[in-house]
VMD Tcl script that builds the backbone (N, CA, C; Angstrom):
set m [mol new atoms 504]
animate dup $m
set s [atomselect $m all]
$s set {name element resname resid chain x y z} {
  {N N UNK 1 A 24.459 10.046 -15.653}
  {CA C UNK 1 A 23.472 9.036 -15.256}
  {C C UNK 1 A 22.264 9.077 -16.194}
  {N N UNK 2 A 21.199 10.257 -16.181}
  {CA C UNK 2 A 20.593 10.443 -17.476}
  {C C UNK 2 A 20.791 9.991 -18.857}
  {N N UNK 3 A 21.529 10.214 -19.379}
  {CA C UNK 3 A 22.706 10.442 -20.304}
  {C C UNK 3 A 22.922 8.818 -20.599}
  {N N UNK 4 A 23.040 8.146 -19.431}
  {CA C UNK 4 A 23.418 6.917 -20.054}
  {C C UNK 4 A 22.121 5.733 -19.922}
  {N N UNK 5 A 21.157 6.791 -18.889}
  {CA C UNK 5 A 19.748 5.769 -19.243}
  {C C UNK 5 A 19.088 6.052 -20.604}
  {N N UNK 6 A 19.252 7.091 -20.990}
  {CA C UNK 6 A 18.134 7.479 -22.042}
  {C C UNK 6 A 18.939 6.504 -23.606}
  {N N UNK 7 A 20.329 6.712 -23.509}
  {CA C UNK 7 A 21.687 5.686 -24.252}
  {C C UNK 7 A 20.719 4.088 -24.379}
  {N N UNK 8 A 20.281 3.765 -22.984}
  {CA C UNK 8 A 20.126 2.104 -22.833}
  {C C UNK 8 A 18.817 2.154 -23.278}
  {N N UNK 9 A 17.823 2.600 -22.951}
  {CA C UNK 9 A 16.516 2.664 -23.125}
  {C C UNK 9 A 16.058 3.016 -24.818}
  {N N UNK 10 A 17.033 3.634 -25.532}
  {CA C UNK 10 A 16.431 4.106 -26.682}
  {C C UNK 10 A 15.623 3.367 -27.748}
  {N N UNK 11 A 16.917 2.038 -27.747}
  {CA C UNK 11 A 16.307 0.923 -28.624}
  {C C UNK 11 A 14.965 -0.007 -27.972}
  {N N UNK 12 A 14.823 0.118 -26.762}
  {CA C UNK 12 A 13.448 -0.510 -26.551}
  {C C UNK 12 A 12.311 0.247 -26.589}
  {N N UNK 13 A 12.928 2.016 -26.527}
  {CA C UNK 13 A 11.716 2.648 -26.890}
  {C C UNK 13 A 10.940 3.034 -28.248}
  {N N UNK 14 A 12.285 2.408 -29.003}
  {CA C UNK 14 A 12.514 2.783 -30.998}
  {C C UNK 14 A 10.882 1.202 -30.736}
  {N N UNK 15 A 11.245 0.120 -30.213}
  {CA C UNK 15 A 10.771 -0.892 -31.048}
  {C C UNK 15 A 9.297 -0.862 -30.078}
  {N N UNK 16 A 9.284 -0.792 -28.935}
  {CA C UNK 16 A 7.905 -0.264 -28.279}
  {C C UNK 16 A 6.893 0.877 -29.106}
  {N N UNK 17 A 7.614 1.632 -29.048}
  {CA C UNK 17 A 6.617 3.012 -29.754}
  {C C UNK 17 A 6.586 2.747 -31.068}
  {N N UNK 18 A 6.987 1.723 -31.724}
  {CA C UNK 18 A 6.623 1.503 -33.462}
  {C C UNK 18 A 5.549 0.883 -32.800}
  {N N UNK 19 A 6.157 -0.194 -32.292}
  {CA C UNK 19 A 4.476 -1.224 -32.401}
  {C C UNK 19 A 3.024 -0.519 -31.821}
  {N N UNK 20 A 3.425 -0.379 -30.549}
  {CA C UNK 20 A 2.073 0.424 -29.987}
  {C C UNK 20 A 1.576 1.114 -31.051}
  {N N UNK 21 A 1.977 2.462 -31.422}
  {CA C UNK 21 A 1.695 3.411 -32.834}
  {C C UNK 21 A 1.083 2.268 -33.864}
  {N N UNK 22 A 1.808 1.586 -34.141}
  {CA C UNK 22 A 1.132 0.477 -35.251}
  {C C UNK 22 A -0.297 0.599 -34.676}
  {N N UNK 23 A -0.411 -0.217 -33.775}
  {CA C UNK 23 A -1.591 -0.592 -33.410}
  {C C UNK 23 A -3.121 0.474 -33.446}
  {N N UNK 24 A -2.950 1.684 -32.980}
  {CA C UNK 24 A -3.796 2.434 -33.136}
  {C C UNK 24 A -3.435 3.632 -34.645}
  {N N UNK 25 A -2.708 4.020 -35.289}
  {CA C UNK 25 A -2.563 4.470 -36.279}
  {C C UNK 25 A -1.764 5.745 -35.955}
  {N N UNK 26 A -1.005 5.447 -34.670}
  {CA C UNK 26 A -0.518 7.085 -34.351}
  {C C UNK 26 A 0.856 7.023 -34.433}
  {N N UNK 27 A 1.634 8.187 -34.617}
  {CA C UNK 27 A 3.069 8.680 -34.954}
  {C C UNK 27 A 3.882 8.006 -33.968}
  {N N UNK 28 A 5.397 7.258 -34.101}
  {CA C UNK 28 A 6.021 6.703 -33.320}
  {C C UNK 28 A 6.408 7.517 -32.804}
  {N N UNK 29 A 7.140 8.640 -33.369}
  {CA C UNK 29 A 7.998 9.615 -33.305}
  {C C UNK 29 A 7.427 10.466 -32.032}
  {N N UNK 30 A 6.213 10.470 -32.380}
  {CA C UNK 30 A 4.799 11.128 -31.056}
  {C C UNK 30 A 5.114 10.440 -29.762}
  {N N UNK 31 A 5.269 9.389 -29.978}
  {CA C UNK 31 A 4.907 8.347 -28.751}
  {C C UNK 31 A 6.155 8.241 -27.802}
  {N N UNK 32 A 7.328 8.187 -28.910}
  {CA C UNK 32 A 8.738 8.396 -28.499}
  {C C UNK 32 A 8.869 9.766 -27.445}
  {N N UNK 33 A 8.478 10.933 -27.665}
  {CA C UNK 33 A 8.607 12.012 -27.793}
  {C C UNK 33 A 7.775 12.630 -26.058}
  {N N UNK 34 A 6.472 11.691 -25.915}
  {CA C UNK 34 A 6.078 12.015 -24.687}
  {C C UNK 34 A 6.215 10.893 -23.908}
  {N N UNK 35 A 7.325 10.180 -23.925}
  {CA C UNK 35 A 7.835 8.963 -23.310}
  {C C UNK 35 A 8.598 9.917 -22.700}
  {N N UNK 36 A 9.921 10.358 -23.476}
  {CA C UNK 36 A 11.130 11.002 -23.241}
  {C C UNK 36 A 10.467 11.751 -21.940}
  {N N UNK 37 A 9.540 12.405 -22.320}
  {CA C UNK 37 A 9.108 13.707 -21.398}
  {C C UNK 37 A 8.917 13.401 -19.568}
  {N N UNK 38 A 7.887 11.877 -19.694}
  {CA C UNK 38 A 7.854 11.345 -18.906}
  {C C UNK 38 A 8.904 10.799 -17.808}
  {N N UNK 39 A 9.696 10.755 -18.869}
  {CA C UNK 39 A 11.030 9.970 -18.034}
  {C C UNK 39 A 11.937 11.451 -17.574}
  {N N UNK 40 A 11.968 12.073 -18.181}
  {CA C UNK 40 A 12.545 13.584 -17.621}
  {C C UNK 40 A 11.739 13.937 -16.061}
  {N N UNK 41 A 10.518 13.865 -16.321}
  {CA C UNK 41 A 9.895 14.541 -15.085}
  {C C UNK 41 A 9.860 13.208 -14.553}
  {N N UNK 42 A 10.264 11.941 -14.353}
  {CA C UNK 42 A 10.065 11.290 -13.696}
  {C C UNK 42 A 11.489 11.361 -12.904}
  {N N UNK 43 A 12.517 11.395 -13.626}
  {CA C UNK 43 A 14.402 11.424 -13.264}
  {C C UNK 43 A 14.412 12.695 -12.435}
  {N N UNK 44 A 13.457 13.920 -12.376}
  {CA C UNK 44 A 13.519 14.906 -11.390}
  {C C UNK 44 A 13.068 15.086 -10.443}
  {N N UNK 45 A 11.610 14.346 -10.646}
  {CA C UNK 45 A 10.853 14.500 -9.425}
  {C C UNK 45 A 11.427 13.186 -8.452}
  {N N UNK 46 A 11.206 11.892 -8.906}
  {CA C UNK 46 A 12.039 10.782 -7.934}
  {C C UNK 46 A 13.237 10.220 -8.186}
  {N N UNK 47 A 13.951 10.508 -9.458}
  {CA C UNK 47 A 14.682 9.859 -9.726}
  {C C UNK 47 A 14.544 9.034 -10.989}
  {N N UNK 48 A 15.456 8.388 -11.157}
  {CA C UNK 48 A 15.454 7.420 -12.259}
  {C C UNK 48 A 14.912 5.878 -11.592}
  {N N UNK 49 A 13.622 5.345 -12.669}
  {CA C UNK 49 A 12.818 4.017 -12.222}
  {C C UNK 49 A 14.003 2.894 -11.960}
  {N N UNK 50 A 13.456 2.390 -10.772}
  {CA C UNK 50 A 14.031 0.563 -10.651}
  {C C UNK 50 A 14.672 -0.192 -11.644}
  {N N UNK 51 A 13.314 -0.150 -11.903}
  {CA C UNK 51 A 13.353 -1.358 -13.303}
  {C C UNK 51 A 12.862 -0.183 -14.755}
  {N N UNK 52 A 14.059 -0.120 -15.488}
  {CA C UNK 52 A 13.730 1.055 -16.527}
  {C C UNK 52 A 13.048 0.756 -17.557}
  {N N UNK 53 A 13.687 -0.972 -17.961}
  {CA C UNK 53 A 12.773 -1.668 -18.774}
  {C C UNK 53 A 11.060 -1.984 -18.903}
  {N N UNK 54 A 11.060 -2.169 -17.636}
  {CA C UNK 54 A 9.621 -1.913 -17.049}
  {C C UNK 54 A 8.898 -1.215 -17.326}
  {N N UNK 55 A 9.764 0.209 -16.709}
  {CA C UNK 55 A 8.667 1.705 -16.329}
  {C C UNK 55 A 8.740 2.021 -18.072}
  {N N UNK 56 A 9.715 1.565 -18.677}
  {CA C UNK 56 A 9.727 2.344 -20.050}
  {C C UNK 56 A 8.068 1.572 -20.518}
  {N N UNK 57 A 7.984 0.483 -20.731}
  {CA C UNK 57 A 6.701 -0.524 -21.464}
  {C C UNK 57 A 5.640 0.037 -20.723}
  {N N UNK 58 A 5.338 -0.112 -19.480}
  {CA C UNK 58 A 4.196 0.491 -19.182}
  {C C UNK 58 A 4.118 2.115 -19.547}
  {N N UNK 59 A 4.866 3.114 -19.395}
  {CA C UNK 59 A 4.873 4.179 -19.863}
  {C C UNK 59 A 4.551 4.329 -21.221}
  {N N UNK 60 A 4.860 3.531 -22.340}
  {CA C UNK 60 A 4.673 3.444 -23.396}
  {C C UNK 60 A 3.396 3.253 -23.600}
  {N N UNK 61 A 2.890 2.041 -23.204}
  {CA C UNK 61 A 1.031 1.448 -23.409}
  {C C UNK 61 A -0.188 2.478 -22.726}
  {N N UNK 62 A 0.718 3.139 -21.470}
  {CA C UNK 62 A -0.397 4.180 -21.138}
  {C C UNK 62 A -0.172 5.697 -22.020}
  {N N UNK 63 A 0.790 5.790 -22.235}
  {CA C UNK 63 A 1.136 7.102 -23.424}
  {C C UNK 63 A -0.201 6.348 -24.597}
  {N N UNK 64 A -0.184 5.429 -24.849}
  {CA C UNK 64 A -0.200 4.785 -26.528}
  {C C UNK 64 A -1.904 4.930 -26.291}
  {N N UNK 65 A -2.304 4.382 -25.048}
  {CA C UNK 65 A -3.886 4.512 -24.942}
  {C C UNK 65 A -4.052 6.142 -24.427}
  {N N UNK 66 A -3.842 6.799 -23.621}
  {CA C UNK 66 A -3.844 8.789 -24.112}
  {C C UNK 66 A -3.882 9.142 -25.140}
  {N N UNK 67 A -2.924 8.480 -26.165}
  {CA C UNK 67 A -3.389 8.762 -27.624}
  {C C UNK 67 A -4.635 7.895 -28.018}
  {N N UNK 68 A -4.515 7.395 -28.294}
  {CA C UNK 68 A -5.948 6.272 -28.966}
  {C C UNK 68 A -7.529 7.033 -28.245}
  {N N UNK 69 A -7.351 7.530 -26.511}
  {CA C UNK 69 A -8.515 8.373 -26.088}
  {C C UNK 69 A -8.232 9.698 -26.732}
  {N N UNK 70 A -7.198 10.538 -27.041}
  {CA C UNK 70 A -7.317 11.507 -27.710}
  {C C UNK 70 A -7.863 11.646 -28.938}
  {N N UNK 71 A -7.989 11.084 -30.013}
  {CA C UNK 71 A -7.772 10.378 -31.208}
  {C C UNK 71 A -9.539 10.275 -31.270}
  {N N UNK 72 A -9.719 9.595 -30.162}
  {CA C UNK 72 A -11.669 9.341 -30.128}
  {C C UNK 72 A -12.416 10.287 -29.917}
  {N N UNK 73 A -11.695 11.155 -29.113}
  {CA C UNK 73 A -12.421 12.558 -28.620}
  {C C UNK 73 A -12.358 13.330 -29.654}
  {N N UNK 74 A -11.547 13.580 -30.453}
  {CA C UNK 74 A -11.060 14.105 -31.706}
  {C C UNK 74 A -12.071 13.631 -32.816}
  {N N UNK 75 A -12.538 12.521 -32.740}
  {CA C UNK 75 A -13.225 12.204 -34.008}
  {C C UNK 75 A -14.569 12.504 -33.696}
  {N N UNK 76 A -14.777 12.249 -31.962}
  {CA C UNK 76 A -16.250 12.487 -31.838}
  {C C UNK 76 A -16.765 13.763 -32.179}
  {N N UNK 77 A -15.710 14.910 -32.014}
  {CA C UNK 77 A -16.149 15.954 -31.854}
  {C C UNK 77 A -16.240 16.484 -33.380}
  {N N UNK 78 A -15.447 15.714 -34.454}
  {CA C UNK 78 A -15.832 16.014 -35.900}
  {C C UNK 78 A -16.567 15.443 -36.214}
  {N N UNK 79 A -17.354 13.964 -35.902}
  {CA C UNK 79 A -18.087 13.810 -36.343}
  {C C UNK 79 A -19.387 13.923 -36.989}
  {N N UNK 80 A -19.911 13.561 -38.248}
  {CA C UNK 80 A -21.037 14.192 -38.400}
  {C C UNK 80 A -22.335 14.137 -37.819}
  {N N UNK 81 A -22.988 14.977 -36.806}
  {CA C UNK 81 A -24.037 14.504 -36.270}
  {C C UNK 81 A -25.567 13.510 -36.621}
  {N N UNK 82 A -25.924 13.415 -38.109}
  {CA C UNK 82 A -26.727 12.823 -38.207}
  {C C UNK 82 A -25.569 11.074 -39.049}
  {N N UNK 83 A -24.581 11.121 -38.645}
  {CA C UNK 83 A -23.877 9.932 -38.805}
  {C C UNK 83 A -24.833 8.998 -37.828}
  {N N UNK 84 A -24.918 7.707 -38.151}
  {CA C UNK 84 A -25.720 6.809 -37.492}
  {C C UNK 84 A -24.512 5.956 -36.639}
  {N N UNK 85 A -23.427 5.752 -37.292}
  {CA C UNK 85 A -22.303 4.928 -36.511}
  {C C UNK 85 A -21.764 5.723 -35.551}
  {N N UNK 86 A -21.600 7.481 -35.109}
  {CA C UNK 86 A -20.754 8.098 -34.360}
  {C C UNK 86 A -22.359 8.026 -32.960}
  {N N UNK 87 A -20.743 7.701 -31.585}
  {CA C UNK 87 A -20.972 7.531 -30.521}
  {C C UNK 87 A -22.362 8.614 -30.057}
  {N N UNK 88 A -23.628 8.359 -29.586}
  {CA C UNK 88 A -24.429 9.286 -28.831}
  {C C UNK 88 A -24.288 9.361 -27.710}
  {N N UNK 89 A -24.590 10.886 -27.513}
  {CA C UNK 89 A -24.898 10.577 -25.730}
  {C C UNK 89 A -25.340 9.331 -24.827}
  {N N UNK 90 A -26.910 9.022 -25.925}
  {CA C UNK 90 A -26.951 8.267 -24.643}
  {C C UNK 90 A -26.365 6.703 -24.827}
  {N N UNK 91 A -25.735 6.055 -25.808}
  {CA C UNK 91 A -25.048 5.475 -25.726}
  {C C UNK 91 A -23.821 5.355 -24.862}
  {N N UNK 92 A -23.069 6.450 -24.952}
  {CA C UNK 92 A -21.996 6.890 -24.210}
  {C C UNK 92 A -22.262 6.986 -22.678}
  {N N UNK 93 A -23.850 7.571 -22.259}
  {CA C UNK 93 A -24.114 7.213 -20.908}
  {C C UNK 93 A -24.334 5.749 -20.745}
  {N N UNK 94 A -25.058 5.440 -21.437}
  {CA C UNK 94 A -25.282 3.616 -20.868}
  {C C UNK 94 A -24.130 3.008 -20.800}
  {N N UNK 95 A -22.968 3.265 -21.652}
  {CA C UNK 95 A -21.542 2.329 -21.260}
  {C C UNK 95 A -21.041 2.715 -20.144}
  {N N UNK 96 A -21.442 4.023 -19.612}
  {CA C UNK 96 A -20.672 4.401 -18.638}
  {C C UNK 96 A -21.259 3.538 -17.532}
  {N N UNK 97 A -22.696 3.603 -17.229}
  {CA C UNK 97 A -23.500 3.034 -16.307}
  {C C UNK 97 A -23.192 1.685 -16.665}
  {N N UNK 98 A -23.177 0.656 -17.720}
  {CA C UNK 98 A -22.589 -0.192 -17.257}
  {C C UNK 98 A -21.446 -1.036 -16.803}
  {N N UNK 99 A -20.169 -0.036 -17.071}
  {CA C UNK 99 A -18.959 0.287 -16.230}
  {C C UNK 99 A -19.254 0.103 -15.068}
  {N N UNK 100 A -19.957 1.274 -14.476}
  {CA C UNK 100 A -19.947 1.319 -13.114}
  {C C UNK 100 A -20.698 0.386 -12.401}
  {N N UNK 101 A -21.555 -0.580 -13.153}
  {CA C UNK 101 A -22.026 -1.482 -12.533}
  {C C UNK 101 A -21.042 -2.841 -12.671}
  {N N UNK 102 A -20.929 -3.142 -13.676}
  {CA C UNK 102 A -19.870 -3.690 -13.721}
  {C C UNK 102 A -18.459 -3.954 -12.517}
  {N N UNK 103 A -18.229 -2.519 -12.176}
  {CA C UNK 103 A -16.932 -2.446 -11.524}
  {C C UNK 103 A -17.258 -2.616 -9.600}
  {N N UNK 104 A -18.565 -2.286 -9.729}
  {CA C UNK 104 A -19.500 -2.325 -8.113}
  {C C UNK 104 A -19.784 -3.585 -7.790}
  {N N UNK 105 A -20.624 -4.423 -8.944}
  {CA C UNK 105 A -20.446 -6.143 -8.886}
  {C C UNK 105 A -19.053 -6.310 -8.324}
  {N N UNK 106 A -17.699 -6.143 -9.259}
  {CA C UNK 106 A -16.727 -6.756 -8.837}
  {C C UNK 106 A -16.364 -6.857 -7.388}
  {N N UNK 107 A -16.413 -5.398 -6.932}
  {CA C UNK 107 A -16.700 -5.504 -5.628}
  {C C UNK 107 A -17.240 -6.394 -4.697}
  {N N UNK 108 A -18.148 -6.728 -4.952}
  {CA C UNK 108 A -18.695 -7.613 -4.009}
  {C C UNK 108 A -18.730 -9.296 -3.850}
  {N N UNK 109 A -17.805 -9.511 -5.046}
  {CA C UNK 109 A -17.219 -10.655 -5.285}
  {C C UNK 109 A -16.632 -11.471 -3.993}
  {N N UNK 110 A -16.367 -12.664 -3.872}
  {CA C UNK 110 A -15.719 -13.268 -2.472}
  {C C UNK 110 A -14.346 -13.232 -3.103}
  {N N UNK 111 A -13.473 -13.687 -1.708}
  {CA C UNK 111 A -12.312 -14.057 -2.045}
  {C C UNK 111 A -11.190 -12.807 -2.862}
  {N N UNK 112 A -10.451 -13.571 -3.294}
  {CA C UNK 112 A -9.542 -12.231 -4.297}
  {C C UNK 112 A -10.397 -11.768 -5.518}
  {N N UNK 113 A -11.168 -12.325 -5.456}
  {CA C UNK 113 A -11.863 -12.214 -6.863}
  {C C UNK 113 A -12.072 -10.305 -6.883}
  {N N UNK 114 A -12.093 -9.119 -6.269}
  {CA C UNK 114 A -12.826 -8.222 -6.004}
  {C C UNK 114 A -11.075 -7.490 -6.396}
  {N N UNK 115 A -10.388 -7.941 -6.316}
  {CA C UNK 115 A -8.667 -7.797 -6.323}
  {C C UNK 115 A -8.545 -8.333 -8.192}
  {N N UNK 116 A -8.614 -9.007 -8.022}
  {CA C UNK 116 A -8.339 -9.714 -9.453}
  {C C UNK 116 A -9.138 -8.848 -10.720}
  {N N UNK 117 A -10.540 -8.744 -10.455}
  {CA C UNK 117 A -11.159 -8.519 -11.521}
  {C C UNK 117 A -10.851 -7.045 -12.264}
  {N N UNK 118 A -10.511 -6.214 -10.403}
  {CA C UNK 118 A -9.530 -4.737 -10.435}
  {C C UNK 118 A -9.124 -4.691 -11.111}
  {N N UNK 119 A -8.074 -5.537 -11.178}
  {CA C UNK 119 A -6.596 -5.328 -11.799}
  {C C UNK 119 A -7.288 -5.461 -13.307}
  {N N UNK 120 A -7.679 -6.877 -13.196}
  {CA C UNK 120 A -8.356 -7.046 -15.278}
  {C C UNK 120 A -8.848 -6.004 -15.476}
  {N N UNK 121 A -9.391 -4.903 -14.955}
  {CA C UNK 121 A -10.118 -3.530 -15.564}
  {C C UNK 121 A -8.956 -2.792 -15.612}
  {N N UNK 122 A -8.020 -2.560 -14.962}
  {CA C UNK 122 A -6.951 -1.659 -14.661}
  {C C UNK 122 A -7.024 -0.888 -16.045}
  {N N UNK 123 A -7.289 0.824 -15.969}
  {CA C UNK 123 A -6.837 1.344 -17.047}
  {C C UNK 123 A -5.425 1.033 -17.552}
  {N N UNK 124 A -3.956 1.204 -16.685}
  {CA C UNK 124 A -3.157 0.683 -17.244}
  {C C UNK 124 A -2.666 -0.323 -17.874}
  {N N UNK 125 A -3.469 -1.280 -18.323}
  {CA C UNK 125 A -3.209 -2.223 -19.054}
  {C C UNK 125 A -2.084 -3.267 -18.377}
  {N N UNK 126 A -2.413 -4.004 -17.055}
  {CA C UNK 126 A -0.951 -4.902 -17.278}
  {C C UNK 126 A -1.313 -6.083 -17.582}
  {N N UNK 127 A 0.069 -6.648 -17.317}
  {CA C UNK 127 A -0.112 -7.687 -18.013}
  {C C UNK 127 A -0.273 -8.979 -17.213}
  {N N UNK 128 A -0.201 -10.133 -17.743}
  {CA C UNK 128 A -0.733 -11.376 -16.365}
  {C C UNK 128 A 0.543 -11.478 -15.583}
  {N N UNK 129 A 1.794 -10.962 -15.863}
  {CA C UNK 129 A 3.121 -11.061 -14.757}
  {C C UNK 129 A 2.777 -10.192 -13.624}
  {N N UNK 130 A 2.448 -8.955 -14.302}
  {CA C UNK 130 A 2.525 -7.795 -13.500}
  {C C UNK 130 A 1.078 -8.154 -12.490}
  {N N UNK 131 A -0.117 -8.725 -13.200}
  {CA C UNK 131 A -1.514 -9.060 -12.006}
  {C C UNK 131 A -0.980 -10.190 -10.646}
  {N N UNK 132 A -0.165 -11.142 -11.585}
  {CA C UNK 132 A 0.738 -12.204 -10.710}
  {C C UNK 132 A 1.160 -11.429 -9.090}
  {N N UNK 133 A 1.842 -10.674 -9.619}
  {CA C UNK 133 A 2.937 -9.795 -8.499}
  {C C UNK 133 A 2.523 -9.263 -7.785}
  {N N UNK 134 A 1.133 -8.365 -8.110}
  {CA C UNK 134 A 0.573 -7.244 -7.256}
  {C C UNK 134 A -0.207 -8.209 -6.724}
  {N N UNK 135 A -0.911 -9.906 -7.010}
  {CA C UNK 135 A -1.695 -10.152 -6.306}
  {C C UNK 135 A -1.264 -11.449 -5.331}
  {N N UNK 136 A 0.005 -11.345 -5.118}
  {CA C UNK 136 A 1.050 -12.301 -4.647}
  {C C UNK 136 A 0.749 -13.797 -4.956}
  {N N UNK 137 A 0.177 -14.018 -6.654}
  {CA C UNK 137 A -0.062 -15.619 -6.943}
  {C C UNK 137 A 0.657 -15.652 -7.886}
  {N N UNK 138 A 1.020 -17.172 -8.022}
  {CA C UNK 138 A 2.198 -17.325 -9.688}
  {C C UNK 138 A 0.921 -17.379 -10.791}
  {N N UNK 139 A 1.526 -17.124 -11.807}
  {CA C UNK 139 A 1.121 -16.769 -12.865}
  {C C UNK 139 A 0.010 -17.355 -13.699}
  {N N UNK 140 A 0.504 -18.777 -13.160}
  {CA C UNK 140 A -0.197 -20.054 -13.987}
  {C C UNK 140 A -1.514 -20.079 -12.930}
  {N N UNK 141 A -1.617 -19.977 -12.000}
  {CA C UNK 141 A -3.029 -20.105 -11.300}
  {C C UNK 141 A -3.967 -18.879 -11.773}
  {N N UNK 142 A -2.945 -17.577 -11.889}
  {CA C UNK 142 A -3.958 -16.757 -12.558}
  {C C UNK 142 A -5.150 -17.276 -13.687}
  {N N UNK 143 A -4.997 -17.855 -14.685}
  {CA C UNK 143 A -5.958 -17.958 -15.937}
  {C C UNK 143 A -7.401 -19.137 -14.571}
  {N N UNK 144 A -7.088 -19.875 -13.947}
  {CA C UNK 144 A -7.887 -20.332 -13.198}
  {C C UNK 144 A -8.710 -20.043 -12.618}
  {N N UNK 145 A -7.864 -18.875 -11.544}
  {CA C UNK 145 A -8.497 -18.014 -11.068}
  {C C UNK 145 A -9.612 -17.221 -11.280}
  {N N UNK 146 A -9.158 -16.791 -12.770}
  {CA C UNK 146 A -9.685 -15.557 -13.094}
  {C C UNK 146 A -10.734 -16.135 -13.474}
  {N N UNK 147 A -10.685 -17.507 -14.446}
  {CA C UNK 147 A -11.877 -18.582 -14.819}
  {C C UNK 147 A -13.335 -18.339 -13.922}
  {N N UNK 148 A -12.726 -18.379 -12.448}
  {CA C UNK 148 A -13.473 -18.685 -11.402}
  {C C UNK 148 A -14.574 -17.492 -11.149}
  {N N UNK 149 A -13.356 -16.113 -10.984}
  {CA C UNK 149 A -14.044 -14.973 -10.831}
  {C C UNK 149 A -15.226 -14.667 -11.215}
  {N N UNK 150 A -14.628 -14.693 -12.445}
  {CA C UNK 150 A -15.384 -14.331 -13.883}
  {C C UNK 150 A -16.784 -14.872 -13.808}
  {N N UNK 151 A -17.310 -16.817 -13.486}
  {CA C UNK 151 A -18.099 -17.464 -13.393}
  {C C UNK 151 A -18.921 -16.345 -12.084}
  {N N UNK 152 A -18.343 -16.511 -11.029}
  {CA C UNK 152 A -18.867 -15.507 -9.909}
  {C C UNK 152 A -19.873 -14.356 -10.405}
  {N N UNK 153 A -18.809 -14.111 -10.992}
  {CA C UNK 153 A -19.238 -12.350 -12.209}
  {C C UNK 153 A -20.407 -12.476 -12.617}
  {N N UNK 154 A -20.638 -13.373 -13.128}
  {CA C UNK 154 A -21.673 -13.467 -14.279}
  {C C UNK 154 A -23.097 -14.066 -13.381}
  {N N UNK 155 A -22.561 -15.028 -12.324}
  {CA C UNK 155 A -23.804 -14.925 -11.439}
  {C C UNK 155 A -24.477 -13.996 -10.957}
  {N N UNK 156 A -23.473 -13.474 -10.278}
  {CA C UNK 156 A -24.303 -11.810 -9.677}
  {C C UNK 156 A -24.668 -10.870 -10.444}
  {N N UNK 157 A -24.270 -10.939 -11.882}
  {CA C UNK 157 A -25.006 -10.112 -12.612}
  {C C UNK 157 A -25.827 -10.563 -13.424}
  {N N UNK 158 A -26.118 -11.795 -13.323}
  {CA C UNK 158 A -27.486 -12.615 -14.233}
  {C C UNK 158 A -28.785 -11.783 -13.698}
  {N N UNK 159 A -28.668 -11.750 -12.503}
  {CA C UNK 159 A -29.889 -11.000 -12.026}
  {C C UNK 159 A -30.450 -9.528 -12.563}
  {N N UNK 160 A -29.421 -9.347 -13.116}
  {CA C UNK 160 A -29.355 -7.624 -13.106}
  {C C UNK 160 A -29.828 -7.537 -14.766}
  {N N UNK 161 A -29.120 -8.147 -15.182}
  {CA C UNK 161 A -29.042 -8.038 -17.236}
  {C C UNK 161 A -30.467 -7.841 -17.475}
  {N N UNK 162 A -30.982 -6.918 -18.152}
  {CA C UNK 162 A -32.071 -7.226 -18.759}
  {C C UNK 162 A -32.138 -7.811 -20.159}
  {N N UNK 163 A -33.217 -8.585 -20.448}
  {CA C UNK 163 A -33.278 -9.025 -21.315}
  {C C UNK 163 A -33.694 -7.978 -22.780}
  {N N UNK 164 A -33.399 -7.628 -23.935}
  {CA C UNK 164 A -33.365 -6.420 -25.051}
  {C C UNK 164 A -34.333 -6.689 -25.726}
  {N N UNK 165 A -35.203 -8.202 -25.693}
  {CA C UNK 165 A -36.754 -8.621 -26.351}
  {C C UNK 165 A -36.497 -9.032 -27.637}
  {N N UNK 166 A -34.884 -9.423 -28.259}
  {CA C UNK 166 A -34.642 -9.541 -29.227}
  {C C UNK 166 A -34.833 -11.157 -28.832}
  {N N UNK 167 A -34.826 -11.778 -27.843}
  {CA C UNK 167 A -34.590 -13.340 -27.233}
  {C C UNK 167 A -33.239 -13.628 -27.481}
  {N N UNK 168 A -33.024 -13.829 -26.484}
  {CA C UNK 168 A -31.662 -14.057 -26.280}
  {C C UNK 168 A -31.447 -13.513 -24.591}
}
mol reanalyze $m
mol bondsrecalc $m
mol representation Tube
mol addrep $m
């Protein structure tokens, strides 16, 4: 059974883990490699996934961004400190704080909007099928939707933005 998923899965994981890797500059072979792993401890602990095609792509894009956050942590920590372009603290705190404001607005959004905007943050990256499904709407109302949210979004946080004195 193993044996003949890992057989079916190989070639979508050969052409997944090139591209992802493309994208951030990291080893396919890497990406391939803690896929496999995943799917081992996944075939023991529950079994082998539903949909393999599936679990393989998302497994892949969240492997592919673990690397890309590894990769950043890695550079921050070589970086040269009086570098003017590498991340500061307090830069790095203010994105965080406005994350979290960000993600607290969404909250308080009406309607699905507080559901929707979730999912658009979702560290795992899905995609508009997969937001479709989990948020029981077809696909095509999504971009509308989200249109809508979004407008919402930006009301409740007009209040909040400060202005940087640059005008604007």
């Amino acid at each position: 059974m193993t044996h003949d998923l890992v057989t079916s899965l190989r070639p979508l994981l050969v052409a997944e883990a090139s591209a992802e890797a493309c994208a951030f500059g990291g080893e396919p072979a890497d990406l391939e490699q803690a896929v496999w792993l995943r799917l081992l401890e996944r075939v023991d602990a529950h079994g082998p996934p539903p949909d393999p095609g599936r679990w393989l792509r998302r497994t892949v894009r969240a492997e592919a961004r673990r690397g890309r956050r590894a990769a950043r942590r890695e550079a921050s920590l070589t970086a040269d400190p009086a570098d003017p372009s590498a991340p500061d603290p307090e830069r790095l705190a203010l994105a965080d704080a406005r994350g979290r404001a960000l993600r607290d607005a969404a909250r308080r959004l009406p309607g699905r909007c507080p559901r929707l905007i979730g999912a658009l943050l979702a560290p795992h990256d899905p995609t508009y099928r997969e937001i479709a499904g989990e948020l029981g709407m077809s696909q095509g109302s999504l971009g509308p939707e989200r249109s809508r949210c979004l407008g919402c979004l930006r009301r409740l946080l007009a209040p909040e933005v400060a202005v940087d004195g640059r005008g604007g």
